[in-house]
PDB file as gemmi writes it, atoms N, CA and C in Angstrom:
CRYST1    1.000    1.000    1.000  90.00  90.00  90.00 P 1                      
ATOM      1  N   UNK A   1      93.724 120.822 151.222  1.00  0.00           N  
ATOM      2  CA  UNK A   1      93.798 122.139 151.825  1.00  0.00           C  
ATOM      3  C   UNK A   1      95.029 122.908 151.334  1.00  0.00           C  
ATOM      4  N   UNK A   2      96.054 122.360 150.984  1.00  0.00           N  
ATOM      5  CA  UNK A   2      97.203 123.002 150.529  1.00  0.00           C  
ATOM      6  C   UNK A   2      97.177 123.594 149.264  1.00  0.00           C  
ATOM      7  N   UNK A   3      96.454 122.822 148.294  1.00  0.00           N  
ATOM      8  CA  UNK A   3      96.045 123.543 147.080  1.00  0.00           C  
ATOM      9  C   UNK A   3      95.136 124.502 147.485  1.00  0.00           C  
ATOM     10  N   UNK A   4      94.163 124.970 148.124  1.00  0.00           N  
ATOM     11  CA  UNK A   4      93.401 126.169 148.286  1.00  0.00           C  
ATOM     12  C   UNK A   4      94.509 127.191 148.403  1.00  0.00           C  
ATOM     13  N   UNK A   5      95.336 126.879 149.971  1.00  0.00           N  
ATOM     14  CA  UNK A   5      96.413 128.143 150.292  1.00  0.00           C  
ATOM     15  C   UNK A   5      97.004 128.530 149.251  1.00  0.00           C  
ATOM     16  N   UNK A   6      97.828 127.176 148.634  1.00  0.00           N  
ATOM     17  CA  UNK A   6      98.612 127.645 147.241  1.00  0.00           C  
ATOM     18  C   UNK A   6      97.873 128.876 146.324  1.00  0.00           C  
ATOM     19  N   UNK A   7      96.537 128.484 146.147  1.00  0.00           N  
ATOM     20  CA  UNK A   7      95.936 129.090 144.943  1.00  0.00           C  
ATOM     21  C   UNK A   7      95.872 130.876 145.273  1.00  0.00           C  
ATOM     22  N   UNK A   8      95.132 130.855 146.860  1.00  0.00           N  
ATOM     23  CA  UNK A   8      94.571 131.819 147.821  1.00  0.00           C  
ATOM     24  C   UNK A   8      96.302 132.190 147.793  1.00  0.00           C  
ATOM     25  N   UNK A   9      97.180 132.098 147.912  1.00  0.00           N  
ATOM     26  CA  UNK A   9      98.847 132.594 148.365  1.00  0.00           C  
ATOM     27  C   UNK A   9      98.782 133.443 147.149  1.00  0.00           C  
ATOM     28  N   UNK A  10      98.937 132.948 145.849  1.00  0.00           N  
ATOM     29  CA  UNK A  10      99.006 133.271 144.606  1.00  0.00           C  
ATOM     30  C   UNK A  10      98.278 134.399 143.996  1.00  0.00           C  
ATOM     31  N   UNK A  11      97.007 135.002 144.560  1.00  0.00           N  
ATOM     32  CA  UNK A  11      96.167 135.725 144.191  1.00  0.00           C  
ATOM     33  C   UNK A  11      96.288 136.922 145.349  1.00  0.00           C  
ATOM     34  N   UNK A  12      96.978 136.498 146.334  1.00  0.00           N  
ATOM     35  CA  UNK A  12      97.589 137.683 146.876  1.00  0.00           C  
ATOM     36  C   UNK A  12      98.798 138.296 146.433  1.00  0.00           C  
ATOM     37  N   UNK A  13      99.301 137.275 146.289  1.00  0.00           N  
ATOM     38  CA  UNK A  13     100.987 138.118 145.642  1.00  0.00           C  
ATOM     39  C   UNK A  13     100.803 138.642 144.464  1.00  0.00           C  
ATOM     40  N   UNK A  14      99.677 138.187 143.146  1.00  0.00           N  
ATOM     41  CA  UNK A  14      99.164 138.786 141.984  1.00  0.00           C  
ATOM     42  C   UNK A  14      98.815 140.279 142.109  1.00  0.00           C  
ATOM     43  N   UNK A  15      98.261 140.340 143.678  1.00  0.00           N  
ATOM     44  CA  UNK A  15      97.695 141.645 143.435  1.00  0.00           C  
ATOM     45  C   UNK A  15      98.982 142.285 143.949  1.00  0.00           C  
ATOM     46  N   UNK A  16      99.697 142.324 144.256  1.00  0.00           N  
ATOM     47  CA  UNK A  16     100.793 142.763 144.829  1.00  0.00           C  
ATOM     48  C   UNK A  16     102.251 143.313 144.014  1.00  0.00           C  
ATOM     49  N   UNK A  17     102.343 142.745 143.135  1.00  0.00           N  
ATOM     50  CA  UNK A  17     103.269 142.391 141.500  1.00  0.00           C  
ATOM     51  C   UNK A  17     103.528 143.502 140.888  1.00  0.00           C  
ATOM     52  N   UNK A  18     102.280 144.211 140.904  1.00  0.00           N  
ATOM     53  CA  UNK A  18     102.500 145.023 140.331  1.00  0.00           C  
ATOM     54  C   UNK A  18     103.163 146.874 141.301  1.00  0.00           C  
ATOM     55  N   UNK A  19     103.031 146.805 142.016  1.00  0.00           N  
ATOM     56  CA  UNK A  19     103.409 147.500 143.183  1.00  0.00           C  
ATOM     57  C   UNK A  19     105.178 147.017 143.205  1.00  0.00           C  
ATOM     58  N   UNK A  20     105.166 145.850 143.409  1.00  0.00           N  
ATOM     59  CA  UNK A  20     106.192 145.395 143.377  1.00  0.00           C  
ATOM     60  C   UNK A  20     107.315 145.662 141.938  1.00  0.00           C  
ATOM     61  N   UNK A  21     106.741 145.549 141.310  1.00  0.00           N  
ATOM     62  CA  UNK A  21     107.518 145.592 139.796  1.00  0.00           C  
ATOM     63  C   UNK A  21     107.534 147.329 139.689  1.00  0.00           C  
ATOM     64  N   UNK A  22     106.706 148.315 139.744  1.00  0.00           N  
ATOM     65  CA  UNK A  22     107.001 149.741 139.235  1.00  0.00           C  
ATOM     66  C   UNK A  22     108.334 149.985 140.200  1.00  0.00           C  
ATOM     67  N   UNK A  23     108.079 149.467 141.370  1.00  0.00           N  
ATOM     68  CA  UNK A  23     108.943 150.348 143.013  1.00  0.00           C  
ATOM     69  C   UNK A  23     110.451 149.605 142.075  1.00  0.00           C  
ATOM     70  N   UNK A  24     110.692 149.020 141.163  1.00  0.00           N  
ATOM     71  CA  UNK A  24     112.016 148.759 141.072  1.00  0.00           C  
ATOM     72  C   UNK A  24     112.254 149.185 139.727  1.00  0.00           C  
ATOM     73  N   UNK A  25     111.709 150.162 139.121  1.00  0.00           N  
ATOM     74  CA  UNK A  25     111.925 150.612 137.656  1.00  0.00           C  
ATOM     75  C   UNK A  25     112.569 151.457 137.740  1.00  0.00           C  
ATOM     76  N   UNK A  26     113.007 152.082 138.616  1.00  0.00           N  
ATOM     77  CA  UNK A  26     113.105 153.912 138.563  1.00  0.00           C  
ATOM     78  C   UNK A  26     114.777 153.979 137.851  1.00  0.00           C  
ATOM     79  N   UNK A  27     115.380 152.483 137.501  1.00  0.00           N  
ATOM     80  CA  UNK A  27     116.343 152.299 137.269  1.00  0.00           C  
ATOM     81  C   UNK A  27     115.606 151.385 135.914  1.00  0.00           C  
ATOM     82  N   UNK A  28     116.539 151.556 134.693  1.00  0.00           N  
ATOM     83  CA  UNK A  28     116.644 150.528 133.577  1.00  0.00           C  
ATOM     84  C   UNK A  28     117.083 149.213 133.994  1.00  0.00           C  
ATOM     85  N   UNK A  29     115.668 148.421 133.900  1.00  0.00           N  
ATOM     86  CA  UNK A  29     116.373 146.938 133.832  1.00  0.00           C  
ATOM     87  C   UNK A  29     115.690 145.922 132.356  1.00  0.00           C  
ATOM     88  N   UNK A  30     116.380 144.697 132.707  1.00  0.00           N  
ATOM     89  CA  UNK A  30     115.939 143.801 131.612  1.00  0.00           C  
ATOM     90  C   UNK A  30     114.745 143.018 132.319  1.00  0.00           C  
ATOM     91  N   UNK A  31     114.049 141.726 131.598  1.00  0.00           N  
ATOM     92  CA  UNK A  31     113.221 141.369 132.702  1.00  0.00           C  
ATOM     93  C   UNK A  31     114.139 140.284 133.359  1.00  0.00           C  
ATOM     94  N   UNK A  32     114.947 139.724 132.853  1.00  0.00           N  
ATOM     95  CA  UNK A  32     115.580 138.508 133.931  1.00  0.00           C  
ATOM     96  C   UNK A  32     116.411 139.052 135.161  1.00  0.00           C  
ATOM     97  N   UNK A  33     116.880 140.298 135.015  1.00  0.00           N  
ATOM     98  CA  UNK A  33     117.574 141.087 136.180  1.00  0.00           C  
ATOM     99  C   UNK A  33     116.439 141.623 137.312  1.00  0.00           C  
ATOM    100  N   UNK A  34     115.166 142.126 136.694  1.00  0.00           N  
ATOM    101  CA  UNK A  34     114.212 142.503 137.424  1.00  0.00           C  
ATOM    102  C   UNK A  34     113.613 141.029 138.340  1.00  0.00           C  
ATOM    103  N   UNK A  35     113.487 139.569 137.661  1.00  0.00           N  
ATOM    104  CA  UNK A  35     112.695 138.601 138.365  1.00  0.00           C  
ATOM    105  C   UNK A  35     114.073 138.288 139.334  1.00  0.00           C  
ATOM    106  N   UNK A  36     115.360 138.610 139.161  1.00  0.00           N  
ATOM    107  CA  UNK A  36     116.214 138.349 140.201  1.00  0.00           C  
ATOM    108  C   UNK A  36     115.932 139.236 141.190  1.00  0.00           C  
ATOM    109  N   UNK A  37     116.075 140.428 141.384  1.00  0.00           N  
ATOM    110  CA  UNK A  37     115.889 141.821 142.281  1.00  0.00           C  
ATOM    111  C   UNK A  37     114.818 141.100 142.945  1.00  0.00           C  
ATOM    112  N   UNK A  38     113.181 141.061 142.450  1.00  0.00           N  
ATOM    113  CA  UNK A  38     111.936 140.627 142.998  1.00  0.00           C  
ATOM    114  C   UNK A  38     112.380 139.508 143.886  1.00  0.00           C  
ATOM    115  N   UNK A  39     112.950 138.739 143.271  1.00  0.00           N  
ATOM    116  CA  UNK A  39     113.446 137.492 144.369  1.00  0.00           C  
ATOM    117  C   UNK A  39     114.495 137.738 145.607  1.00  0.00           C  
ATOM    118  N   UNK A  40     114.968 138.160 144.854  1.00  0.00           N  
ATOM    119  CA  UNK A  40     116.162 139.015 146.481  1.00  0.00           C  
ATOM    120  C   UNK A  40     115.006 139.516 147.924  1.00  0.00           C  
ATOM    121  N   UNK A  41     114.179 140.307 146.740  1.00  0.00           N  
ATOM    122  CA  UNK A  41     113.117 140.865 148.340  1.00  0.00           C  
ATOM    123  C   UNK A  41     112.382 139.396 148.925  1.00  0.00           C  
ATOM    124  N   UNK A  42     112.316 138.647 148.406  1.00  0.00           N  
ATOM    125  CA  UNK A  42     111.248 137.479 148.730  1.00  0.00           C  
ATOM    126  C   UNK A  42     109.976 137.378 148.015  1.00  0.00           C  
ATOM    127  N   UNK A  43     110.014 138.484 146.304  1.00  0.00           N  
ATOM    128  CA  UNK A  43     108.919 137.950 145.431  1.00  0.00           C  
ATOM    129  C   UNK A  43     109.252 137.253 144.477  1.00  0.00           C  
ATOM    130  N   UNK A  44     109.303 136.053 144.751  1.00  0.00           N  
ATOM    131  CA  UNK A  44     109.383 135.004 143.261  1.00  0.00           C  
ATOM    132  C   UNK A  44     108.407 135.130 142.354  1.00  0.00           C  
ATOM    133  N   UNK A  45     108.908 135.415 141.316  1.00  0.00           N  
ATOM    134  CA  UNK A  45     108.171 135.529 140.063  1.00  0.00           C  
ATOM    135  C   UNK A  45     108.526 134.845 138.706  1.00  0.00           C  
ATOM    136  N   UNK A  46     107.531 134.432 138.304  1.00  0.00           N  
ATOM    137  CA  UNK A  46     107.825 133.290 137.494  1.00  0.00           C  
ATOM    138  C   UNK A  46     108.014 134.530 135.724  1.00  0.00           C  
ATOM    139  N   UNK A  47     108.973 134.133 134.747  1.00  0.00           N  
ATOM    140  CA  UNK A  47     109.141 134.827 133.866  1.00  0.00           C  
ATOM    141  C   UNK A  47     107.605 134.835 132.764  1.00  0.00           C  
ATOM    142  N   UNK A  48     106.950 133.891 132.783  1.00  0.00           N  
ATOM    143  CA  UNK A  48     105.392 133.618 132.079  1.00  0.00           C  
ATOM    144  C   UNK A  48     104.691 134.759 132.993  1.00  0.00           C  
ATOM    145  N   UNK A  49     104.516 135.160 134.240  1.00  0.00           N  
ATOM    146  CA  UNK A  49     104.033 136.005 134.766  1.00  0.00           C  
ATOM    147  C   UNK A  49     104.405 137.324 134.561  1.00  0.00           C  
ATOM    148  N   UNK A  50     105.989 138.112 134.843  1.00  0.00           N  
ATOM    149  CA  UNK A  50     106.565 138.958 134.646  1.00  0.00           C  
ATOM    150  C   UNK A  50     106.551 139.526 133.256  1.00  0.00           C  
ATOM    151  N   UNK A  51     106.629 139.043 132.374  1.00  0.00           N  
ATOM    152  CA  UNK A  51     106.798 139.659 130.905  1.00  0.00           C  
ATOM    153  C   UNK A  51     105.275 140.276 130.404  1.00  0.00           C  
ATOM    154  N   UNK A  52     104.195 139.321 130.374  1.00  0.00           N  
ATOM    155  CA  UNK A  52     103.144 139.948 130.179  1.00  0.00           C  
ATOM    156  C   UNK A  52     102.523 140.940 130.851  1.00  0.00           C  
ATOM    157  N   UNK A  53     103.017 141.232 132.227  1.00  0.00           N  
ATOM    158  CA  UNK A  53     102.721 142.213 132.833  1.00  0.00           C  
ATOM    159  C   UNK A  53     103.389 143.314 132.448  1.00  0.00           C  
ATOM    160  N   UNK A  54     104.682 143.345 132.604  1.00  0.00           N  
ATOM    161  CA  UNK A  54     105.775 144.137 131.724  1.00  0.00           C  
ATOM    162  C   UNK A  54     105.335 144.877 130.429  1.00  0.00           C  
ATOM    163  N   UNK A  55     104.735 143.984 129.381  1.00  0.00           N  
ATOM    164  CA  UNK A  55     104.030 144.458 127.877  1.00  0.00           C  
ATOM    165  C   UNK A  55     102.600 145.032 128.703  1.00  0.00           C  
ATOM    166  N   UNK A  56     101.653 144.145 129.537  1.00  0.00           N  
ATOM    167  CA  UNK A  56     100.048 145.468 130.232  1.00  0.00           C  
ATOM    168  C   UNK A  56     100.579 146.887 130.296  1.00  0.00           C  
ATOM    169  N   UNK A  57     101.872 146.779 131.264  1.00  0.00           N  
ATOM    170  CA  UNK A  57     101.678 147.921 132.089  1.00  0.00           C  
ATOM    171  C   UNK A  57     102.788 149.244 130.952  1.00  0.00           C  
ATOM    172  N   UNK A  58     103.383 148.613 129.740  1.00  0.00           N  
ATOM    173  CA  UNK A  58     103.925 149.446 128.874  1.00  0.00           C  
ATOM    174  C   UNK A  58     102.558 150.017 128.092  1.00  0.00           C  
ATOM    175  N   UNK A  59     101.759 148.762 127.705  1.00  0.00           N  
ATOM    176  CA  UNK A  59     100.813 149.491 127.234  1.00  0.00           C  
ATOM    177  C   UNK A  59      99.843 150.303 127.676  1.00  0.00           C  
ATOM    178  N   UNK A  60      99.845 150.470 129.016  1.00  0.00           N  
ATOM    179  CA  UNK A  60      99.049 151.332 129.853  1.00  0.00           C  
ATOM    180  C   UNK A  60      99.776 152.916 129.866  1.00  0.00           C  
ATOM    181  N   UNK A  61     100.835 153.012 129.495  1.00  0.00           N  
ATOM    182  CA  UNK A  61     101.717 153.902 129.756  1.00  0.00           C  
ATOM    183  C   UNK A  61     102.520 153.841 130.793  1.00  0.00           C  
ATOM    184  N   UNK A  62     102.195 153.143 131.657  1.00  0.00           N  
ATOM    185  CA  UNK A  62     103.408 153.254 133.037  1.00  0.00           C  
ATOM    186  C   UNK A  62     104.340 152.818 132.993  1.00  0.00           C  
ATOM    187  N   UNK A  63     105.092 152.574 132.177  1.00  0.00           N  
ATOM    188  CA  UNK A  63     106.148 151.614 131.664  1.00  0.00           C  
ATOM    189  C   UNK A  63     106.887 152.249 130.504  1.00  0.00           C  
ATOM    190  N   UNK A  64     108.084 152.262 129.963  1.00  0.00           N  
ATOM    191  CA  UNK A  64     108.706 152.768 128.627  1.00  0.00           C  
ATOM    192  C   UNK A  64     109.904 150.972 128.545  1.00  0.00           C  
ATOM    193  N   UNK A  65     109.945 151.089 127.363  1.00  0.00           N  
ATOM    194  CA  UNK A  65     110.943 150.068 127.009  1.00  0.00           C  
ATOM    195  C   UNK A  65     111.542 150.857 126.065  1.00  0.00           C  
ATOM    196  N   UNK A  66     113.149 150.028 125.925  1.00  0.00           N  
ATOM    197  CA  UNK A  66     114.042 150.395 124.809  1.00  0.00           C  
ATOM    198  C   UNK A  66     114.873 149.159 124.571  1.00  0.00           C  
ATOM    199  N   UNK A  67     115.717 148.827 123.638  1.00  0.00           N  
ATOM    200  CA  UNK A  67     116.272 148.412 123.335  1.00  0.00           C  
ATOM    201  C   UNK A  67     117.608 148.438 123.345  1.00  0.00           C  
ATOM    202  N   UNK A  68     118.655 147.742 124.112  1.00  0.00           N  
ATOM    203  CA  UNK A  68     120.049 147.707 123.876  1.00  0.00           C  
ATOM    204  C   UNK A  68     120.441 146.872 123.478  1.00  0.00           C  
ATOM    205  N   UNK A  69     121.559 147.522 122.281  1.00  0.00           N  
ATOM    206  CA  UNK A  69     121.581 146.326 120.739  1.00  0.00           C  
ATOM    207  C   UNK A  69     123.573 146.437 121.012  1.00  0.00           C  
ATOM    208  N   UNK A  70     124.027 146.743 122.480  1.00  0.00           N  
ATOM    209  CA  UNK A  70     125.414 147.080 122.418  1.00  0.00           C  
ATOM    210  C   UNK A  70     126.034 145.384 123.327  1.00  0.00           C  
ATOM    211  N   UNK A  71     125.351 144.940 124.229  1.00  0.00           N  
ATOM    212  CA  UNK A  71     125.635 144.135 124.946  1.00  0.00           C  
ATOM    213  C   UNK A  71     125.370 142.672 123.921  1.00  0.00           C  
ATOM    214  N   UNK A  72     126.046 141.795 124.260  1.00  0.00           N  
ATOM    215  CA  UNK A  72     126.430 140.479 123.616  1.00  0.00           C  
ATOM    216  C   UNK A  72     124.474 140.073 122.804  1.00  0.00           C  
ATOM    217  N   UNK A  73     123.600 140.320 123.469  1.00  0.00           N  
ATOM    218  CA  UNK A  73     122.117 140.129 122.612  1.00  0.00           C  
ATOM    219  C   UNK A  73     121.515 141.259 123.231  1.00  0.00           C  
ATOM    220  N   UNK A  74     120.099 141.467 122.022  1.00  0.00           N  
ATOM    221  CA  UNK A  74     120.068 142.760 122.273  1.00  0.00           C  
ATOM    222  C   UNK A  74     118.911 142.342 123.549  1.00  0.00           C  
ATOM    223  N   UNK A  75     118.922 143.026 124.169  1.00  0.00           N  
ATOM    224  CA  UNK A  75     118.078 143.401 125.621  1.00  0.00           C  
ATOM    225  C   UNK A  75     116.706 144.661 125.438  1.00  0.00           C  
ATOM    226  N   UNK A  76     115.768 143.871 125.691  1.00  0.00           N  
ATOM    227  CA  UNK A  76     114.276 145.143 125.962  1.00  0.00           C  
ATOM    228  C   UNK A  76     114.643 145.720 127.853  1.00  0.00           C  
ATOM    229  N   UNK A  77     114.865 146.928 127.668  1.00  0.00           N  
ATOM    230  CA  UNK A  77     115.081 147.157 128.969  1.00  0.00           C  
ATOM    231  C   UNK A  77     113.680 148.267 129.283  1.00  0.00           C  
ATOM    232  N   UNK A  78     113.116 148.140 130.438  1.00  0.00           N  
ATOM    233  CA  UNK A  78     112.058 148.468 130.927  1.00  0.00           C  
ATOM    234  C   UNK A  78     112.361 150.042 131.873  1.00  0.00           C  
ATOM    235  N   UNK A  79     111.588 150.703 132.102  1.00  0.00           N  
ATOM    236  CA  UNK A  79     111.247 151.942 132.784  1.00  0.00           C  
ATOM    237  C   UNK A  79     110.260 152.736 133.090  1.00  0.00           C  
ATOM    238  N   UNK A  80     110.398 153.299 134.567  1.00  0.00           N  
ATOM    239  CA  UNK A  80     108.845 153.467 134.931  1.00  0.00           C  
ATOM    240  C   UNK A  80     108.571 155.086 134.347  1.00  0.00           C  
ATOM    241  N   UNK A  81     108.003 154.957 133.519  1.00  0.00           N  
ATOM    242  CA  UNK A  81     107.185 156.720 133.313  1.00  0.00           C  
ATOM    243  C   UNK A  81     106.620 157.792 134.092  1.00  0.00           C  
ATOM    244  N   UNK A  82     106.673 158.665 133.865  1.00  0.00           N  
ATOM    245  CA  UNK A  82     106.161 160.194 134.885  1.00  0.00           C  
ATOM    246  C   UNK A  82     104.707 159.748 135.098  1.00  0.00           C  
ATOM    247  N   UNK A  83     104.070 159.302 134.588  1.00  0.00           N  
ATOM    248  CA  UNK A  83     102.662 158.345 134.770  1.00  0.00           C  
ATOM    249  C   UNK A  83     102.468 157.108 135.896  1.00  0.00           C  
ATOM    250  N   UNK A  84     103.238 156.598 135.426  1.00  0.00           N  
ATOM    251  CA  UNK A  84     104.099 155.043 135.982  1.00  0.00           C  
ATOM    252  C   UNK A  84     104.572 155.555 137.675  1.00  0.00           C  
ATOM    253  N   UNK A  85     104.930 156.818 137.839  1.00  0.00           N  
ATOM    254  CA  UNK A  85     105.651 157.124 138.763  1.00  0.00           C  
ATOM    255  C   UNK A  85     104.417 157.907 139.506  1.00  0.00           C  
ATOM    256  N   UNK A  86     103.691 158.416 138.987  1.00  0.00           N  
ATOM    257  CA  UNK A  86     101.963 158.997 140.217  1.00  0.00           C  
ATOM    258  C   UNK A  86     101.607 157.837 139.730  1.00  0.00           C  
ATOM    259  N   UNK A  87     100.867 156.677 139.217  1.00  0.00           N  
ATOM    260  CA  UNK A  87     100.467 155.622 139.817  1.00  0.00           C  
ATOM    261  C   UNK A  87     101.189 154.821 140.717  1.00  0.00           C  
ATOM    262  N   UNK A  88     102.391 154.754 140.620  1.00  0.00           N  
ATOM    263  CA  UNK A  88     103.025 154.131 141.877  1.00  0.00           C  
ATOM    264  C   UNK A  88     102.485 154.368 143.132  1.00  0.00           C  
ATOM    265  N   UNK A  89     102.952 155.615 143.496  1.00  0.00           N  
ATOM    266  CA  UNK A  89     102.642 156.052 144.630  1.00  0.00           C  
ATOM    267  C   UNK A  89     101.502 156.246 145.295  1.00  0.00           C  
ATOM    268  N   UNK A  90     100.570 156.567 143.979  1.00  0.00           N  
ATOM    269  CA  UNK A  90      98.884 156.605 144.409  1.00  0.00           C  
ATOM    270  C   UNK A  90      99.178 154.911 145.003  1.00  0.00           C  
ATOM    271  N   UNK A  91      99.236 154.211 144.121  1.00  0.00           N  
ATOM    272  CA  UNK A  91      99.001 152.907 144.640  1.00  0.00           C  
ATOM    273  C   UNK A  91      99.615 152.151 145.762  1.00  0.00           C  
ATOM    274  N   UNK A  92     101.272 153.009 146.096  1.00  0.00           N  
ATOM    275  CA  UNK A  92     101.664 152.579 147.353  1.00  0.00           C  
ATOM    276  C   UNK A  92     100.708 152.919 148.631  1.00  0.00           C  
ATOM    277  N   UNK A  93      99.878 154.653 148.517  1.00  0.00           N  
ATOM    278  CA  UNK A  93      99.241 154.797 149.914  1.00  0.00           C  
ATOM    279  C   UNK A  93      97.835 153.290 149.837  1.00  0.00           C  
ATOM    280  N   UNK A  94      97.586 153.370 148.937  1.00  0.00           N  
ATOM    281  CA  UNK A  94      96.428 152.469 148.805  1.00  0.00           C  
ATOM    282  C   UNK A  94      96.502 151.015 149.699  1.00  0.00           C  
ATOM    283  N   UNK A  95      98.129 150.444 149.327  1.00  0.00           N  
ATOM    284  CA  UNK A  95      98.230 149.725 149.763  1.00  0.00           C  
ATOM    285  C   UNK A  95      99.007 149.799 151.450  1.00  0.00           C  
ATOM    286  N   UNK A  96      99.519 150.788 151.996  1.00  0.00           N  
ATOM    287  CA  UNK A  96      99.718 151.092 153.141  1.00  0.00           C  
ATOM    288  C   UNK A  96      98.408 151.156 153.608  1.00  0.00           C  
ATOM    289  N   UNK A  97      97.054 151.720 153.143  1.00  0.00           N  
ATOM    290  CA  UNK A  97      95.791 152.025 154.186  1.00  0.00           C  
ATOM    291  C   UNK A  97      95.424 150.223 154.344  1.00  0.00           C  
ATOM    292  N   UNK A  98      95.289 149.449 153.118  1.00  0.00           N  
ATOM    293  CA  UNK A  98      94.803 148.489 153.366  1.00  0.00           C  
ATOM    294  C   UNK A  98      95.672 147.245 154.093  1.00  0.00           C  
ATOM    295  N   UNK A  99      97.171 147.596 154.261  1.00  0.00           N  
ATOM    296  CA  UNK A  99      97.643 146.492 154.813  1.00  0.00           C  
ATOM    297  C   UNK A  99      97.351 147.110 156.517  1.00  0.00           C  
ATOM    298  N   UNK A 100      96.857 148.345 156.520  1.00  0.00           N  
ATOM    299  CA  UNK A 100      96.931 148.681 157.753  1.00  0.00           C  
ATOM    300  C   UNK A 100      95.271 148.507 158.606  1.00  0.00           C  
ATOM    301  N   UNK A 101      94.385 148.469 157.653  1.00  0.00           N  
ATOM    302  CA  UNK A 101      92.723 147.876 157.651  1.00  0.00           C  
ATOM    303  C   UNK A 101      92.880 146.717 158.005  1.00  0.00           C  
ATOM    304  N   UNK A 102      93.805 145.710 157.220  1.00  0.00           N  
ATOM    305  CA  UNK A 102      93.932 144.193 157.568  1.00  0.00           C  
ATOM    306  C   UNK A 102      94.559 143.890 159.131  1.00  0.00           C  
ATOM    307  N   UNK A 103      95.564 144.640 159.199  1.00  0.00           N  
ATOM    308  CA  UNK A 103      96.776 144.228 160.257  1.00  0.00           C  
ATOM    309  C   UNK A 103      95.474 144.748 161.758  1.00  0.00           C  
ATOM    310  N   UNK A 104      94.698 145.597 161.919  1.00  0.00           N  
ATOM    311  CA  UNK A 104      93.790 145.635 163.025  1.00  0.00           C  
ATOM    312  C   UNK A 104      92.554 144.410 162.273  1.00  0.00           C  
ATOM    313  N   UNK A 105      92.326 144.355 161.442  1.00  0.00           N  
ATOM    314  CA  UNK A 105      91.190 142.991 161.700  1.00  0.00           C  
ATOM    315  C   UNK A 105      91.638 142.005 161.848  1.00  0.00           C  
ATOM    316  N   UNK A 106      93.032 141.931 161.525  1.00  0.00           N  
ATOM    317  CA  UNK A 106      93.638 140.413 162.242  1.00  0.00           C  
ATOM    318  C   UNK A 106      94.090 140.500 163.722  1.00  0.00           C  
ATOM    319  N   UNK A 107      93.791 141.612 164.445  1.00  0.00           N  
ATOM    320  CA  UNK A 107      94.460 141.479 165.449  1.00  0.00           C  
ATOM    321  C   UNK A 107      93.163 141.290 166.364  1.00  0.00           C  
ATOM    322  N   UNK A 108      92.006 141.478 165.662  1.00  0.00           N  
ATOM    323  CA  UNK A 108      90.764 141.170 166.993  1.00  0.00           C  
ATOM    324  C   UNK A 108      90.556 139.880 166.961  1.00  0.00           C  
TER     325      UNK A 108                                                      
END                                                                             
């Protein structure tokens, strides 16, 4: 039974990741500073997870990367786009209606 939850835990926080990852762009980060931040709130994220999402959601446009070649190695630093920034938010109400659909069907 613990492997189901595990799996079922995992495929909730998946859908969640990404909500999670734009709401902390609005600032330049790297990805190992970003999987620290995520963890501060209580989303652990594994770096095999984070990076390829990081490269989806650049290639989707919601995302910009650059390069800083000044600090001791050079760093891909990430940022959320004017795109990146109305899908956010579209996607924050989305997820306010549905945590709020859930929170009354769990309460009957």
């Amino acid at each position: 039974m613990d492997k189901i939850v595990a799996a079922l835990g995992q495929e909730l926080k998946r859908g969640s990741l990404v909500l999670g990852v734009l709401s902390r762009l609005e600032e330049e980060k790297y990805g190992y500073a970003l999987i620290k931040e995520l963890g501060d709130y209580g989303l652990e994220v594994d770096q095999s997870t984070l990076y390829p999402l990081l490269k989806r959601l650049e290639k989707q446009g919601l995302l910009e990367s650059l390069w800083n070649l000044v600090e001791s190695r050079p760093r891909k630093y990430y940022r959320i786009t004017d795109q990146g920034r109305e899908v956010y938010h579209r996607l924050q109400l989305e997820y306010l209606k549905m945590h709020e659909s859930m929170t009354r069907l769990m309460e009957v």
